[in-house]
DOMARLO-770706 format. One line per field, with one value per residue (C-alpha): residue in three letters; residue number from 1; x, y, z. Coordinates in steps of 0.5 Angstrom, whole numbers, plus 500, padded with zeros to 3 digits. Each point is the difference from the previous one (the first is absolute). Example, Ala and Ser with C-alpha at 12.3 -4.5 7.8 and 13.67 -1.06 7.14 Angstrom:
# DOMARLO-770706
rest c(ALA;SER)
nr c(1;2)
east c(525;502)
north c(491;507)
up c(516;498)
END
This chain:
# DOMARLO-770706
rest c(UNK;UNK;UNK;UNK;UNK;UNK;UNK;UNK;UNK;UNK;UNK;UNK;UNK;UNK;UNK;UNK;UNK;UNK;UNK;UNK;UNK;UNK;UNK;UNK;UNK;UNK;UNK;UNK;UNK;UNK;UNK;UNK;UNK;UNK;UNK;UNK;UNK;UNK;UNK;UNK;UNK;UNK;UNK;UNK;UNK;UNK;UNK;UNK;UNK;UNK;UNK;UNK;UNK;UNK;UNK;UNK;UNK;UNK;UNK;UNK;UNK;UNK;UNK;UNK;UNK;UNK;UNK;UNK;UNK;UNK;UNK;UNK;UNK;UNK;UNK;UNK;UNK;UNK;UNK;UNK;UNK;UNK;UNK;UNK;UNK;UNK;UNK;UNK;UNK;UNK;UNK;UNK;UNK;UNK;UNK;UNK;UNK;UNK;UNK;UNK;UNK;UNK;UNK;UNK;UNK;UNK;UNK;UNK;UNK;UNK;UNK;UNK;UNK;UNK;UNK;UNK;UNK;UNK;UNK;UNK;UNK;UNK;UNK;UNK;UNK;UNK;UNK;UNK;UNK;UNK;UNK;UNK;UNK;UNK;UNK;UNK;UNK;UNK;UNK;UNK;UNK;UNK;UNK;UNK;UNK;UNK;UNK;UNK;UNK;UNK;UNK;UNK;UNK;UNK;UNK;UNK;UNK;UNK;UNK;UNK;UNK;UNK;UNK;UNK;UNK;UNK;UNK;UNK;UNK;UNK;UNK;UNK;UNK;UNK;UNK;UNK;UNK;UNK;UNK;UNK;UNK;UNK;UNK;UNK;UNK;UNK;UNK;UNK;UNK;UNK;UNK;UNK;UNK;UNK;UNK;UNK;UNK;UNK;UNK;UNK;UNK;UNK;UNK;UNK;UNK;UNK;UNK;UNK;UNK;UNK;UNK;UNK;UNK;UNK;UNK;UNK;UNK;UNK;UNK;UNK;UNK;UNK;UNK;UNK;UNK;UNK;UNK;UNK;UNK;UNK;UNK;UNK;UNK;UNK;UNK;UNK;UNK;UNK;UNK;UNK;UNK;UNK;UNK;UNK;UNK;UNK;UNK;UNK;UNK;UNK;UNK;UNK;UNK;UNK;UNK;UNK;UNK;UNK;UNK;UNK;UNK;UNK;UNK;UNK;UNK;UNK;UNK;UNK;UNK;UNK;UNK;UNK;UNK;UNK;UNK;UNK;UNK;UNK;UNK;UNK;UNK;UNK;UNK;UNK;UNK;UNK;UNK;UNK;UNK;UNK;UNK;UNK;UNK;UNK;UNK;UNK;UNK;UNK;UNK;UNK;UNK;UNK;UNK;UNK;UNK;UNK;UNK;UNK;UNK;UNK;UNK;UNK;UNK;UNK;UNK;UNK;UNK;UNK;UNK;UNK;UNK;UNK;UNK;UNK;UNK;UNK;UNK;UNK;UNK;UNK;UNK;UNK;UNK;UNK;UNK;UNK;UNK;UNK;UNK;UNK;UNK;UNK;UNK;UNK;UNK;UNK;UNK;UNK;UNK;UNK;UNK;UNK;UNK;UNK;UNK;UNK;UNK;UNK;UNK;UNK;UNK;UNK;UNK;UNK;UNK;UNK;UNK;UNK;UNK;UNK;UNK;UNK;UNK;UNK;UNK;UNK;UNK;UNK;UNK;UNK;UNK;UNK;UNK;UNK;UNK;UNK;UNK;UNK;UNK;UNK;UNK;UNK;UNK;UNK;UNK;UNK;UNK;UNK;UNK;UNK;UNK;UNK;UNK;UNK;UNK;UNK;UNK;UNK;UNK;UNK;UNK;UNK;UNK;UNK;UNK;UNK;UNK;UNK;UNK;UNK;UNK;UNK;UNK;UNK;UNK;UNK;UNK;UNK;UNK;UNK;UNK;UNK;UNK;UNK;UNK;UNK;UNK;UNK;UNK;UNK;UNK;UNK;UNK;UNK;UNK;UNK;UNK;UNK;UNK;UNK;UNK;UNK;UNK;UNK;UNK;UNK;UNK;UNK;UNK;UNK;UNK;UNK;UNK;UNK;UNK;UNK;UNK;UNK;UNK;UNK;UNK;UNK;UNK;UNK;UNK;UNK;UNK;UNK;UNK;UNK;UNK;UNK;UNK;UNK;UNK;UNK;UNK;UNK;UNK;UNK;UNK;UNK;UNK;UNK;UNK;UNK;UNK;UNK;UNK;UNK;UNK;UNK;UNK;UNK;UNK;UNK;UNK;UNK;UNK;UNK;UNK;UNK;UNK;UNK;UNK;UNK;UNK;UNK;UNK;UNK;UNK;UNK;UNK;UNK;UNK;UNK;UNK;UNK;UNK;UNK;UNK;UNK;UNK;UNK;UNK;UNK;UNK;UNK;UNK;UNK;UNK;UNK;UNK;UNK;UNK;UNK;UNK;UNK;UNK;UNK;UNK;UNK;UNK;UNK;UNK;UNK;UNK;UNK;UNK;UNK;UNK;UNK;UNK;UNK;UNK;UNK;UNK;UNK;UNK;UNK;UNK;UNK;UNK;UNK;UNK;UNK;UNK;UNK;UNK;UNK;UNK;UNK;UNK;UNK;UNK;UNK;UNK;UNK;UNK;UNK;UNK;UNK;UNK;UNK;UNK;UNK;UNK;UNK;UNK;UNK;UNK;UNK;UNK;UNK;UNK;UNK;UNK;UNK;UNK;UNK;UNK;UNK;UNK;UNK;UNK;UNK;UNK;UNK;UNK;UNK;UNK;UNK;UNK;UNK;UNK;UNK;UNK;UNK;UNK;UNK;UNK;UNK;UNK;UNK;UNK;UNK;UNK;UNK;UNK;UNK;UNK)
nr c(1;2;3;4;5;6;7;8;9;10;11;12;13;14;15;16;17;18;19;20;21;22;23;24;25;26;27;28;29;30;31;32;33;34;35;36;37;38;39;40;41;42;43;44;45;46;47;48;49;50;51;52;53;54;55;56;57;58;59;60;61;62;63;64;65;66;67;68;69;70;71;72;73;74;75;76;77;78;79;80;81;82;83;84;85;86;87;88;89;90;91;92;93;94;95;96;97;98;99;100;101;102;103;104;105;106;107;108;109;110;111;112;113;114;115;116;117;118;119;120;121;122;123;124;125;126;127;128;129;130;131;132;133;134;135;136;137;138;139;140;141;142;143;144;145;146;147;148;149;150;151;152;153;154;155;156;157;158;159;160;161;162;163;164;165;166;167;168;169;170;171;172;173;174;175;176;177;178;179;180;181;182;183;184;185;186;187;188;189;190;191;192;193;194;195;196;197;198;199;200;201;202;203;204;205;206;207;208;209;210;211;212;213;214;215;216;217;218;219;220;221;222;223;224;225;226;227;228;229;230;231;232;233;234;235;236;237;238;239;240;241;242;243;244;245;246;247;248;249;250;251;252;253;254;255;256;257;258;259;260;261;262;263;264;265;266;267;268;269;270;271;272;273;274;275;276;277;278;279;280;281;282;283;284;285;286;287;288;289;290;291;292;293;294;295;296;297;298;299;300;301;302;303;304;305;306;307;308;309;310;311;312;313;314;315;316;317;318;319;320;321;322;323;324;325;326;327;328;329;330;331;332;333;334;335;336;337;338;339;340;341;342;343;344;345;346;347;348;349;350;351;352;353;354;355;356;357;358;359;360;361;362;363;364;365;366;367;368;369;370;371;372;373;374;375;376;377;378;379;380;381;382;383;384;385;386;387;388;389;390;391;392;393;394;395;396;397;398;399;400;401;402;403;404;405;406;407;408;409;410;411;412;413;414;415;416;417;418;419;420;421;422;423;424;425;426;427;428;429;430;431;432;433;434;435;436;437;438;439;440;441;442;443;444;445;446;447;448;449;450;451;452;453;454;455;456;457;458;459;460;461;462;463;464;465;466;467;468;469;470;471;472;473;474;475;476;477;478;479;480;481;482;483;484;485;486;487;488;489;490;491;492;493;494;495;496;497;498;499;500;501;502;503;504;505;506;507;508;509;510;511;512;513;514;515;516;517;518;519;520;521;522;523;524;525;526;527;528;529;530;531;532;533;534;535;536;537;538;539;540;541;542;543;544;545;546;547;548;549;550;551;552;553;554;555;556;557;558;559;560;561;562;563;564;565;566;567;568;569;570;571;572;573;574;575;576;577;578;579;580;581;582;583;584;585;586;587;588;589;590;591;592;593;594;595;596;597;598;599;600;601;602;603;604;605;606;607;608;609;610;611;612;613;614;615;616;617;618;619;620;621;622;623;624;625;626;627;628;629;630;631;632;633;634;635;636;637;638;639;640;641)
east c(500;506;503;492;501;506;497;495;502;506;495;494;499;500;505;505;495;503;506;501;502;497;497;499;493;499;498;500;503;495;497;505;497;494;501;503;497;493;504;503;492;498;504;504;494;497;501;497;494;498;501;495;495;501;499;494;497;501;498;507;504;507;507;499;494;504;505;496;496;508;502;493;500;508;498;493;502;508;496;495;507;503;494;499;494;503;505;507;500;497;504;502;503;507;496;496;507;503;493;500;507;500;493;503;506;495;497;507;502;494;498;507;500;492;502;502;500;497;503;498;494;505;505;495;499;507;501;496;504;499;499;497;501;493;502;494;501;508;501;500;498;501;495;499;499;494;497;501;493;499;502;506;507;506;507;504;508;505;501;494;493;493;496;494;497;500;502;506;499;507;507;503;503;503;495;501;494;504;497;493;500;507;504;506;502;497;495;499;494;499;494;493;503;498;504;497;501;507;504;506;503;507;504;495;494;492;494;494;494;496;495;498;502;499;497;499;507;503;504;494;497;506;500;492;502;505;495;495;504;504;492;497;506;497;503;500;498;506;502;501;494;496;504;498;493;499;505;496;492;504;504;493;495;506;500;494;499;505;497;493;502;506;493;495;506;499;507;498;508;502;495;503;508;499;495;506;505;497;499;508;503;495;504;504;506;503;494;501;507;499;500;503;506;501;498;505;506;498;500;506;504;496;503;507;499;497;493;496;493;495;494;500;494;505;505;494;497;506;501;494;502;499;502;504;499;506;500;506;503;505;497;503;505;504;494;505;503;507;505;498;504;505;500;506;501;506;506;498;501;494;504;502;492;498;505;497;494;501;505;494;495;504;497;492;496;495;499;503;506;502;499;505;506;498;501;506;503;498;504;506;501;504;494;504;497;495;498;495;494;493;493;495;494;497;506;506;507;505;508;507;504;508;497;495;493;497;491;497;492;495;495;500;508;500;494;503;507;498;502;498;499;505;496;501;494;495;500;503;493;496;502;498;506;503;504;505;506;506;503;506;502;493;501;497;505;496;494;498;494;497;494;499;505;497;502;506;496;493;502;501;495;494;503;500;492;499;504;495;493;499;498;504;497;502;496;503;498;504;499;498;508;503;498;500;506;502;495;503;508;497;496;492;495;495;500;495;503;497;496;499;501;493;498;506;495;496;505;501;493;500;505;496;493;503;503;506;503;504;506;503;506;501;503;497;494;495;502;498;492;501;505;494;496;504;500;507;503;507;504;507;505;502;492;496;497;493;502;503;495;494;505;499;508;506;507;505;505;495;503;494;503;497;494;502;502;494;497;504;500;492;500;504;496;494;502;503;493;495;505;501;491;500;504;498;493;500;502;495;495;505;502;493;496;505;500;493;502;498;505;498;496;506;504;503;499;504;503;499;507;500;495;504;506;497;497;506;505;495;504;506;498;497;506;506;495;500;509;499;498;507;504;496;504;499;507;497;507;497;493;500;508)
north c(500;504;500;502;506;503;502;503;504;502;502;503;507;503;497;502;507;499;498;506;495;500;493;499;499;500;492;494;502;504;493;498;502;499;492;498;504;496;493;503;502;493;496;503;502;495;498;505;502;492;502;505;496;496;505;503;495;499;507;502;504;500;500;496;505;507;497;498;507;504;495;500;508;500;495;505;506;499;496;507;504;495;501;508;499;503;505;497;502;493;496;496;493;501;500;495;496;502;498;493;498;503;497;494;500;501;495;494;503;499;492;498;503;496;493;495;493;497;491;499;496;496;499;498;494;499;498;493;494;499;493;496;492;497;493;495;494;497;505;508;504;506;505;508;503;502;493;498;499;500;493;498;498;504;500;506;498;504;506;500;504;499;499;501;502;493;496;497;492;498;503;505;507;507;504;506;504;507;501;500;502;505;496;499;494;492;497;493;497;493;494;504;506;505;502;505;501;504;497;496;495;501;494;494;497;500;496;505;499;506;503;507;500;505;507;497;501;505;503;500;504;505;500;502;505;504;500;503;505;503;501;502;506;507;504;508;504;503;508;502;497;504;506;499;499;507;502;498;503;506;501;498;504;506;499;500;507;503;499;502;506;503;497;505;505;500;497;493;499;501;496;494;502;502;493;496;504;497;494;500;502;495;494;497;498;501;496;495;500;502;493;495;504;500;493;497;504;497;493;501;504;494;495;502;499;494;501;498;503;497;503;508;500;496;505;506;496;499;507;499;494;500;492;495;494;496;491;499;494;501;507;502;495;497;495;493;497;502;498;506;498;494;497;495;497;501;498;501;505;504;500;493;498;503;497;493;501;503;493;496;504;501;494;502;504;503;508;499;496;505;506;496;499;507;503;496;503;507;500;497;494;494;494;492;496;494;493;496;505;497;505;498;503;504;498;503;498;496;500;498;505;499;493;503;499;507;501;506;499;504;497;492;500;501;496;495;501;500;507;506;506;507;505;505;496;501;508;500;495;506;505;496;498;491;499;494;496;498;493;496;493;501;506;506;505;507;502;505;505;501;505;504;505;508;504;505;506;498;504;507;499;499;506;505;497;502;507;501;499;493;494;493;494;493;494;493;493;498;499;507;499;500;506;503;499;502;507;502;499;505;505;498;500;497;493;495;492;494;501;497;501;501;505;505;504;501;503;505;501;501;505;504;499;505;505;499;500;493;498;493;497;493;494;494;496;502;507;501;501;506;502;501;503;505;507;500;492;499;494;498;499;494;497;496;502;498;507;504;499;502;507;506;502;495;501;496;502;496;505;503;507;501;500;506;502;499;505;506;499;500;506;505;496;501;508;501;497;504;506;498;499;508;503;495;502;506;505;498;505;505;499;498;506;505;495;501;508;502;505;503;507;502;498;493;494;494;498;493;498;503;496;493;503;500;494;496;505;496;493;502;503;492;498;503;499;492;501;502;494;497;503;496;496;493;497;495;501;506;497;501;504)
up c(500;502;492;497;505;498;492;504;504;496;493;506;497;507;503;495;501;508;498;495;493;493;497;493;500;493;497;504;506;502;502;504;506;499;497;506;504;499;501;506;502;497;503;506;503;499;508;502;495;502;507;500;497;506;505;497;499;508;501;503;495;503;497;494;499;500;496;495;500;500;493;497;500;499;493;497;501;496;495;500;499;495;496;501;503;507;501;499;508;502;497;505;497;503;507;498;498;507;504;498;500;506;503;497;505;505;499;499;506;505;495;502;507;501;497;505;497;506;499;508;498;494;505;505;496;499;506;499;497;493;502;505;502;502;503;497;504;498;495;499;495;498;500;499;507;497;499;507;505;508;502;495;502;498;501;501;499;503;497;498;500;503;494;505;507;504;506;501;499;501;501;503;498;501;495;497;501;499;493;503;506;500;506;499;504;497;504;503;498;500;500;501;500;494;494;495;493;497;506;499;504;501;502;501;495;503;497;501;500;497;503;494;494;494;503;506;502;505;495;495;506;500;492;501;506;495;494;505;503;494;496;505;502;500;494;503;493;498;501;493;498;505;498;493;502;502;495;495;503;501;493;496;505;498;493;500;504;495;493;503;503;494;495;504;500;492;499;498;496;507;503;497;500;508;501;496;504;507;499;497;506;503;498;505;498;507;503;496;503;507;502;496;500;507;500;496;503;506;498;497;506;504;496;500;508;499;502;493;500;496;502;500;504;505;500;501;506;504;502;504;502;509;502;497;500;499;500;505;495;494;501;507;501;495;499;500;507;503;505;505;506;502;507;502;506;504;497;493;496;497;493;501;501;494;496;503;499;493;498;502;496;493;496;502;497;505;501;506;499;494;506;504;494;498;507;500;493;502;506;497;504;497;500;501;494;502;498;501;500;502;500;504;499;505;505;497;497;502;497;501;502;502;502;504;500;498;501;499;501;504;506;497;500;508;501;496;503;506;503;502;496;502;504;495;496;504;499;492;499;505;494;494;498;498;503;499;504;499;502;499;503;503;504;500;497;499;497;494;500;492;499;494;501;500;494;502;496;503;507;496;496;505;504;494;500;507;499;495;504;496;504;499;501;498;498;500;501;505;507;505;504;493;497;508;500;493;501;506;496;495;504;498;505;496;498;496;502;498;494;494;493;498;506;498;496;506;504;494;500;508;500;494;504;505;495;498;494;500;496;500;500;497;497;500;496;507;499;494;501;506;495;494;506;504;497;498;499;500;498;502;494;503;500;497;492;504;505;495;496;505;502;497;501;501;504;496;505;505;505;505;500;493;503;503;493;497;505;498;493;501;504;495;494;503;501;492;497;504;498;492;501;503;495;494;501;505;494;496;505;498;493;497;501;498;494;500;499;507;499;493;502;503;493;502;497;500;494;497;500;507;502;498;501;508;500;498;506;504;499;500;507;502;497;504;506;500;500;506;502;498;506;505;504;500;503;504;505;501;504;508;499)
END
């Protein structure tokens, strides 16, 4: 559109007017401008001349309403000109130009701000297996999870994922229901315990028995959750289109009043030049920027700060925004367990622990023994090699090491060794934290604490919200001493323990029942529908597709602080577009009835090349404005300092 608008801009007659340069208007460059300017007119405007059928039909003439009122005008009188119809005065087919790839630009921008290709419910679906083995009598058979029914037989081998809500009929193994639920840490489930849809199991196989199949399952309530809270989500009727609605009545009823009053005066040629004049000075170039700009130099800015916003509704919204919601796993803490303290017994050294715990541990893949080797590595002990490793599903691991017996197990290894836990595990369970001991050649030699270790940026971020009159509040699944313990670390008073995957959303719905405007901070599956139905949904970068997906802006850095950010940028956002909208529409009350020729007893009329010359100063005005929102300081280093 931008290559058609050059020709007709440069063999515009009034433009070289302005500008001060002659045109060969002799043969068929005349008709440069004109030609183009009609497929411009036709083709380029066509968004917005579709747009305004549609809001008359629906009786609100807004945005698209206005613009297509200014190109319409724009296009008849220049043709009007062209023709020698009407003065060379009206010819407008530079304006015209300009106005619709301006309009258009608008429009690019604010489309691509909007478009938020939502995958949660694809990726909601991808967490079922391809494949399901059904056990019929001596033989399995493969199936689609979508062909099984209550009462069938499956195995799920190790590894792999359960294909459907049932109960466990044999087996026993660490599930790892962070996907669904968000916790970090596998589970124990075994015989007559339920195992629901998307979970996997770790280190051993299991036969269930299916209890839901299909939509019935809990993942297909999440699924269903999240549909329903991102359709039902209130969209607020845009500013500029608000903005232009009363633009729009106000250019018509002027335009209107001018050509009546210079008809009654007995100056019908003025009537037109005048009517033509006012709804040219109308047209609302820097409206049509007013927002989208501002809105697409803030994505950009947030993006190079690792906030991606995907919704400008999200980003308008959290200025007002007075509690954060934040989930508590992979959100406030680093979301997988680490070694967070070590206890030897006398005579051992708490390196030397560590390295013997991590020697028995290297050969296994459970999350807790990788935090062990990992702890190991981190603190650059030298861990002796092993032989002989043996695991023992929900009791431990067993080695050699420098020919000693080597075991590293949690309750069933003492009740099978027959020795007594370290006092210190008594007050490490009380906080919520698994807690693991160390033995070799049968005697206790020193305990491990491991818990979800608490995210070394969430302190600062939680105190910049608090500095700034936001309430902090924390939702998790874990048990009330877990996340008391974790709140009182990160200075949160308020806290939501024990709920369940599906009442997430209720807990946002609560916070909203009592006047707040929420935003929600999550990663996990089960965060996905309190994401969708917050005021403002935050994933973290480092969750799932189902809760990135469901959120309005994510933080690919996974870093709290940017919460904070996110804020800020809001707030001086906010605080450009209602300028941009005040400049942008607040001229016109000046500019139109001087254009109307208010003035004109007194000998001044505004020039129709003034006139246009004005309405476009006003979008240069909009746009060096929205610079300013780059000087914004977003270093999230500089959150809580």
């Amino acid at each position: 559109m931008l290559v058609l608008a050059v020709p007709v801009v440069a063999f515009s007659p009034m433009f070289a007017h302005i500008l001060g340069y002659e045109l060969p208007m002799e043969g068929w460059t005349a008709w440069i401008a004109p030609v183009l300017g009609t497929v411009m007119y036709a083709w380029g405007g066509r968004p917005f001349l579709g747009g305004a059928v549609g809001e008359l039909r629906a009786r609100k003439p807004a945005m698209m309403t206005l613009i297509a009122l200014a190109i319409t005008v724009a296009f008849l009188s220049s043709w009007g000109s062209s023709l020698h119809l009407l003065p060379m005065t009206l010819e407008f087919w530079w304006e015209l130009a300009l106005l619709i790839v301006i309009m258009l630009l608008g429009h690019w921008i604010e489309m691509r701000s909007l478009a938020a290709t939502s995958s949660a419910l694809d990726s909601l679906a991808a967490l079922l297996p391809e494949e399901a083995e059904r056990i019929e009598g001596g033989d399995i058979v493969t199936v689609t999870p979508g062909a099984l029914r209550v009462g069938d037989l499956v195995m799920v081998r190790p590894g792999g994922a359960v294909p459907a809500d049932g109960i466990i009929a044999q087996g026993e193994a660490h599930l790892d229901e962070s996907l669904i639920t968000g916790e970090s840490a596998p589970v124990k489930r075994g015989q007559g315990d339920s195992v629901v849809a998307g979970t996997v199991a770790t280190d051993s196989g299991l036969r269930v028995r299916v209890t839901a199949a299909g939509e019935n399952t809990a993942l297909a309530g999440i699924s269903r959750m999240v549909a329903e809270a991102q359709s039902s989500t209130t969209r607020a009727q845009r500013l500029a289109d608000t903005a232009a609605g009363w633009l729009f009545w106000f250019a018509l009823g002027a335009a209107v009043v001018t050509a009546i009053v210079w008809a009654v005066l007995g100056h019908p040629d003025s009537a037109v030049e005048r009517t033509i004049t006012v709804l040219v000075v109308a047209c609302p170039h820097a409206l049509g920027l007013a927002i989208p700009l501002v809105v697409s130099i803030a994505t950009a800015k947030a993006a190079r700060s690792g906030l991606l916003v995907k919704d400008r509704l999200a980003l308008e919204a959290m200025r007002a925004v007075d509690a954060v919601l934040f989930d508590k796993t992979g959100t406030l803490t680093e979301g997988a367990p680490a070694v967070t303290a070590a206890l030897p017994v006398r005579g051992v050294g708490e390196g030397e622990l560590l390295a013997l715990a991590a020697a028995a541990e290297v050969d296994s893949e459970h999350p807790l023994a990788r935090a062990i080797v990992a702890a190991a590595a981190e603190r650059g002990l030298e861990v002796p090699a092993a032989t002989g490793f043996v695991s023992h599903p929900a009791v431990g691991v067993r080695a050699l090491v420098g020919g000693a017996v080597v075991r590293v197990g949690g309750p069933a290894l003492l009740a099978q060794e027959g020795i007594q836990a370290l006092d210190v595990a008594a007050e490490w369970g009380a906080e919520g934290a698994t807690v693991l001991h160390v033995t070799r050649d049968g005697a206790v030699i020193g305990a491990l604490r491991l818990a979800d270790a608490i995210r070394p940026e969430s302190r600062a971020a939680v105190a910049a919200l608090l500095a700034q009159g936001v309430e902090v509040v924390m939702i998790t699944g874990d048990a009330e001493p877990v996340a008391r313990h974790v709140a009182a670390e990160l200075g949160i008073d308020r806290v939501f323990a024990g709920v369940r995957p599906e009442d997430k959303a209720g807990k946002v719905a609560e916070l909203r029942a009592e006047g707040k405007r929420v935003a929600m901070v999550g990663d996990g599956v089960n965060d996905a529908p309190a994401l969708a139905s917050a005021d403002v949904g935050i994933a973290m970068g480092g969750g799932t597709d189902v809760a990135i997906g469901s959120a309005g802006v994510v933080l690919a850095s996974g870093d709290p602080r940017a919460v904070v950010a996110l804020r800020t940028l809001s707030v001086a956002a906010y605080s450009i577009m209602k300028q941009n909208l005040w400049w942008a529409a607040g001229y016109n009350p000046l500019a139109v009835p001087i254009a109307a020729g208010v003035l004109a007893p007194w000998g001044i009329v505004m020039p129709m090349s003034v006139g246009a010359l004005l309405m476009s100063a006003s979008t240069v005005v909009v746009a060096l404005n929205a610079q300013r929102l780059r000087r914004v300081d977003l270093r999230l280093a500089a959150v809580g300092h």
